[in-house]
Structure formats: C-alpha cells, structure tokens
C-alpha positions as CSV (number, residue, x, y, z in Angstrom):
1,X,13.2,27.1,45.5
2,X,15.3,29.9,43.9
3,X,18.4,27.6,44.1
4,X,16.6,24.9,42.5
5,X,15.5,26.6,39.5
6,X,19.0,28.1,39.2
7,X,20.6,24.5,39.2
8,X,18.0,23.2,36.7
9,X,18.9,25.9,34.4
10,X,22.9,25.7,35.1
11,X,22.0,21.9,33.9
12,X,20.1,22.6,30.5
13,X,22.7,25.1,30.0
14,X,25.5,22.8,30.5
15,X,23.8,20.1,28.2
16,X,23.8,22.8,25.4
17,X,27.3,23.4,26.0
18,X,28.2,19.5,25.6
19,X,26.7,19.6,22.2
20,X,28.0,22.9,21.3
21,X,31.6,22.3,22.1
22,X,31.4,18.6,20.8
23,X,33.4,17.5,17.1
24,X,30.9,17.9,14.6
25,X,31.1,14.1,14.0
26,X,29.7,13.6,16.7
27,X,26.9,16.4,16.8
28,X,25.8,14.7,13.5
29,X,25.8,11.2,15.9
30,X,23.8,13.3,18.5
31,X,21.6,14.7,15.9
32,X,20.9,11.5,14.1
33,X,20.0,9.6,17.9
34,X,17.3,12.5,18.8
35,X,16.4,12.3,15.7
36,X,15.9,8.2,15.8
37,X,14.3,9.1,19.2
38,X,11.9,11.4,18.1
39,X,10.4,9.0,15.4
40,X,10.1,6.2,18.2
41,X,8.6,8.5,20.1
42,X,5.9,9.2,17.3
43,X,5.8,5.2,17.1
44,X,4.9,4.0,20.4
45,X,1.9,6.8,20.4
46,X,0.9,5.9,17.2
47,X,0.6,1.9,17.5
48,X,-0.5,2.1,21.1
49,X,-3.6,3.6,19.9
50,X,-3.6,1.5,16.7
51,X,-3.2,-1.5,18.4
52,X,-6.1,-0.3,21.3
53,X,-8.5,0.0,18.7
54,X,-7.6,-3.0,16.7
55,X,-7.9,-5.0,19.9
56,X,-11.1,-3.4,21.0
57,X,-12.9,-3.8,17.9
58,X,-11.6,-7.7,17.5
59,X,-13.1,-8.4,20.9
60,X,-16.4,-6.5,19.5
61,X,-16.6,-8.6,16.5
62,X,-15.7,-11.5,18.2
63,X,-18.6,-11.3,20.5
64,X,-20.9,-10.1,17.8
65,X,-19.9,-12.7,15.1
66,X,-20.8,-15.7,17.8
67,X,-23.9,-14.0,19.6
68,X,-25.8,-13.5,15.8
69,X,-27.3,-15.6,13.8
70,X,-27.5,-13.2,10.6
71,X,-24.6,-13.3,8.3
72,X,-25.6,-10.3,6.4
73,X,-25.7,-8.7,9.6
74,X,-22.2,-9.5,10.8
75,X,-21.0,-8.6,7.7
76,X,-22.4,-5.1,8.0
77,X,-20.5,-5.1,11.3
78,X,-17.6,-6.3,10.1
79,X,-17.2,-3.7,7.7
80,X,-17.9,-0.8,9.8
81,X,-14.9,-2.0,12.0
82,X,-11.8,-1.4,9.4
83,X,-9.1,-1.3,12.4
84,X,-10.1,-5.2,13.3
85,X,-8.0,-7.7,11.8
86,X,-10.5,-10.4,13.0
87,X,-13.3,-8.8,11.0
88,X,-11.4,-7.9,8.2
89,X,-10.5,-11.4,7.6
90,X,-14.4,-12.3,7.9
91,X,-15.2,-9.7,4.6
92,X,-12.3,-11.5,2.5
93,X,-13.8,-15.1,3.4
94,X,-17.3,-13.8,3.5
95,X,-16.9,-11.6,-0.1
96,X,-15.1,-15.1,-1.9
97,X,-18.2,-17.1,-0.4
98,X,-19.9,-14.7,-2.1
99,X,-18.2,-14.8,-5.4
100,X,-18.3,-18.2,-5.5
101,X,-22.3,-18.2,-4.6
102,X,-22.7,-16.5,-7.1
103,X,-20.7,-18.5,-9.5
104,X,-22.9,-21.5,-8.5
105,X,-20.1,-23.1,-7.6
106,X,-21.1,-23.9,-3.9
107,X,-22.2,-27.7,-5.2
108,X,-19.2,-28.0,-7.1
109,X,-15.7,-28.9,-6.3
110,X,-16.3,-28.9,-2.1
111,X,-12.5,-29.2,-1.8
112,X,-11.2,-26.4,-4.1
113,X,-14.0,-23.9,-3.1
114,X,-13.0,-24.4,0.6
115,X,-9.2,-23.9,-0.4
116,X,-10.3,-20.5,-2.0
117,X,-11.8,-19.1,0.9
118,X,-8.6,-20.6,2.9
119,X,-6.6,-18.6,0.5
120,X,-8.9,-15.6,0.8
121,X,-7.9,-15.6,4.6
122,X,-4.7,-16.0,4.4
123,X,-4.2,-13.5,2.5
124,X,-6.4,-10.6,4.6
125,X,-4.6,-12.4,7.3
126,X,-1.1,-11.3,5.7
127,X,-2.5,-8.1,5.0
128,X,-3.4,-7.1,8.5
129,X,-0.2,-8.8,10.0
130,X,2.0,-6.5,7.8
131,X,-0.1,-3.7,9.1
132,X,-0.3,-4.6,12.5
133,X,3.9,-5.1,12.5
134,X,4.4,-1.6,10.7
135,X,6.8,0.4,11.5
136,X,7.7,-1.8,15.0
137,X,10.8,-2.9,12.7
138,X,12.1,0.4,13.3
139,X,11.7,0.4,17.3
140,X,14.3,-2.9,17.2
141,X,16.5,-0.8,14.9
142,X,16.8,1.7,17.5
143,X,17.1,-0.5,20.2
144,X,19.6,-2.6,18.8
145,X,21.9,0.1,16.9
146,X,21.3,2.9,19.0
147,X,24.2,2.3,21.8
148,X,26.3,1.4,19.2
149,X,25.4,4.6,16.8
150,X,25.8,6.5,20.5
151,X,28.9,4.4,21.2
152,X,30.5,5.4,17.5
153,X,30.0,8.8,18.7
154,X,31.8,8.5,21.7
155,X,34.8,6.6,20.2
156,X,35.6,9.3,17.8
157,X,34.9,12.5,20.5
158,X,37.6,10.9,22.5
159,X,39.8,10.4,19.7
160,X,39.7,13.8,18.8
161,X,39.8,15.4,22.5
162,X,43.0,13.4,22.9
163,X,44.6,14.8,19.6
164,X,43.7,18.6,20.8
165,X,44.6,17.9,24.6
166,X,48.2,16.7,22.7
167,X,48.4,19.8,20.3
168,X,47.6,22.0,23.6
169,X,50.4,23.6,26.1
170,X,51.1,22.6,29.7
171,X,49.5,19.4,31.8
172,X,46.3,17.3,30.7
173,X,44.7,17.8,34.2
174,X,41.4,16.5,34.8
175,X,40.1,20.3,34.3
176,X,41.3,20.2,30.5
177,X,40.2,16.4,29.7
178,X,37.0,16.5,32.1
179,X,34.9,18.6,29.3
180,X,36.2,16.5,26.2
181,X,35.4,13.4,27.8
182,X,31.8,14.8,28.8
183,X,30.9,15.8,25.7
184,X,32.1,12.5,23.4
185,X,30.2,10.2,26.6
186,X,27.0,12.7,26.1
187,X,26.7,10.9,22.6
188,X,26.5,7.7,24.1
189,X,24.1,8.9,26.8
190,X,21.6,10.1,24.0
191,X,22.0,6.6,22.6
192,X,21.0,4.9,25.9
193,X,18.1,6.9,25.9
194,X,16.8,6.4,21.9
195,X,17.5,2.7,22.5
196,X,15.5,2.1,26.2
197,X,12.0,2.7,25.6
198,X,12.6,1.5,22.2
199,X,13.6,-1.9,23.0
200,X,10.5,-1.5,26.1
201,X,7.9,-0.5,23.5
202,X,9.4,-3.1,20.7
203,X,8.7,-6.2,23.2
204,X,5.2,-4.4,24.0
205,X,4.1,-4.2,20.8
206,X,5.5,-7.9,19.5
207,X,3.6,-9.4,22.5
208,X,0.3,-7.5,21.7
209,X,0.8,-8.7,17.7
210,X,1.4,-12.5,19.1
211,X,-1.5,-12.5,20.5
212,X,-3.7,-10.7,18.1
213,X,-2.3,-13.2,15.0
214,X,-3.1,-15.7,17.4
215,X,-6.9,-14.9,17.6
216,X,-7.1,-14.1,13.7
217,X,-5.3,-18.0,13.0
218,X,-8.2,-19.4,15.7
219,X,-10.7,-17.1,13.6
220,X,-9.7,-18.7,10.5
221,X,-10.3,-22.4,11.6
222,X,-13.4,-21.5,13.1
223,X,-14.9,-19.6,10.1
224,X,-13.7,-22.7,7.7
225,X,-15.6,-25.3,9.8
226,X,-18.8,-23.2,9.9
227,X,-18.1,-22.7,6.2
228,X,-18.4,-26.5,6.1
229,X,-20.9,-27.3,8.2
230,X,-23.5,-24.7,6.3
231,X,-22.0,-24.0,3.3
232,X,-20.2,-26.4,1.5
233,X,-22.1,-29.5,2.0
C-alpha cells in the first residue's frame, strides 16, 4: 500500500515536471486544452440536466395536453413548465389564437389566420432549438480541433528539444531526448483527453436534440389540425 501511494505521487509529480520543463509555447497549448476541457466539462453537466428536464417536462405536457379537455387549463400547465420546448410552443400558438380572438378575426381570412399561428410556432420552435443546441457548438470545437491544438503543441516541443539537444555537449542518448520528447507528446495527450468525451457528449447531446425537434415538428402539425378542426371553421 505504502508503495502504491508512493508511485501515485512519483506520477503526479512527474506530470508537473512535463509541464514545468516544457517551451512555454507549449505550456500556453497545455493551458489553453485544460482550459477547453474544463469548459466541456461545465457543458456536458450543464445540458445533461437541461436536456433531463426539458425532456421530462415535454413528456409531462405531452400527456397532459392530450388527456384534458380545458384549454385554459393546459395553458396554465404549459406555462408553469418553461424548460419544455413542446409547451413553450403551445403558449406562442395558444397566445396568437388569442390575439387574433380577440381581434375577431377567427371568421375572417381562415387561411392567413392559420399561417399566423404557423408562423407563431415556428418561430418558438426556433427559439427553443437555438436554446436547446447552445453551447453543444463548442463540444464539436473541442472534439474536432483539440488533437490538432494538442498536436501543434507537440510539433513545436520537438522542434525546440531538437535545437537544445544540438546546442548541448556530448551524445543525444535516449536519457537526454527521452524527457524532451515526453514533455512536447504530453501536449498532445491533454488534447486526446479535451477532445474524447467531447466528441462522446457532442453525439449525446445532437441525438437527444434530434429527437426532441422531432416531437416539437409532430406537436406543431397536431396543434394546427386541432386549431382547424375547433377553431378556424
């Protein structure tokens, strides 16, 4: 056990060494990747709860907005669950039904009213896609650019070990170019690692969002034909 704790530590330390001892070009490369990692880090917690609740309270409203029979009702619902894209394109359609109620326009033109309240769902509808796909831009950044940033790193480490290893005295044994080497590869290692769960949360999250944009184009055709059927005839 002793032995064990002694290795882990003879690890961290070495690991602080790499960074120490690298070119500052590439401690600004390994600083900018756990940087890049950090903020994915804060990503992938943050829309795996968004996307929970938003996916919860769809399914909620879903169920509620077919089971009743009140509109003012499911309205109230609606409104009580913000994170549901579903429900929040049900208050846009419902409020321009409303406005247009209110207009006494519901015997009018049958045609243009029902391409308002089209318009009024496409539009919540872009509203909560560009919520929904917030920030997820930047986990494809990372996954894409990461290994190269990490790569860049790497390149110019070597570059600059080789230039010191040919200004230095006697033979370029593997002892003397072992540590350079280590430390400009370290940059691409803390690439690899930014970019992984990145690219893993990225395809998570895109998947989830598919699926989700899929239920709120459904909702809209549904919601227009009921419009229709009760509304507009």
């Amino acid at each position: 056990m002793p032995g064990s704790a002694a290795s882990a530590l003879a690890a961290n330390l070495d690991i602080i060494a790499l960074f120490d001892h690298a070119h500052w070009i590439v401690k600004a490369v390994m600083i900018l990747l756990m940087m890049m990692f950090v903020v994915c880090v804060y990503i992938i917690i943050y829309k795996t709860m968004y996307l929970r609740r938003a996916w919860a309270e769809s399914s909620q409203f879903t169920e509620s907005f077919w089971r009743s029979r009140d509109i003012e009702q499911i309205y109230k619902q609606a409104q009580a669950l913000r994170n549901s894209p579903v429900s929040q394109m049900f208050v846009a359609g419902y409020t321009e039904l409303a406005k247009l109620a209110s207009d006494e326009n519901l015997k009018g033109d049958r045609e243009g009213n029902l391409a308002n309240i089209d318009r009024a769902l496409r539009r919540a509808q872009t509203v909560e896609m560009t919520k929904l796909e917030s920030m997820v831009s930047f986990l494809a950044t990372t996954g894409s650019a990461g290994p190269f940033i990490g790569l860049f790193g790497t390149v110019i480490g070597i570059l600059f070990a080789f230039i010191e290893i040919s200004e230095a005295s006697g033979a370029a044994t593997l002892k003397v170019v072992g540590p350079h080497i280590a430390e400009a590869l370290f940059a691409t290692a803390i690439g690899l690692v930014a970019a992984i769960p990145a690219v893993i949360a990225y395809n998570y999250f895109m998947r989830k969002i598919r699926v989700l944009r899929s239920e709120m184009e459904t909702f809209e055709q549904d919601y227009l034909n009921i419009i229709k059927r009760h509304f507009l005839r």
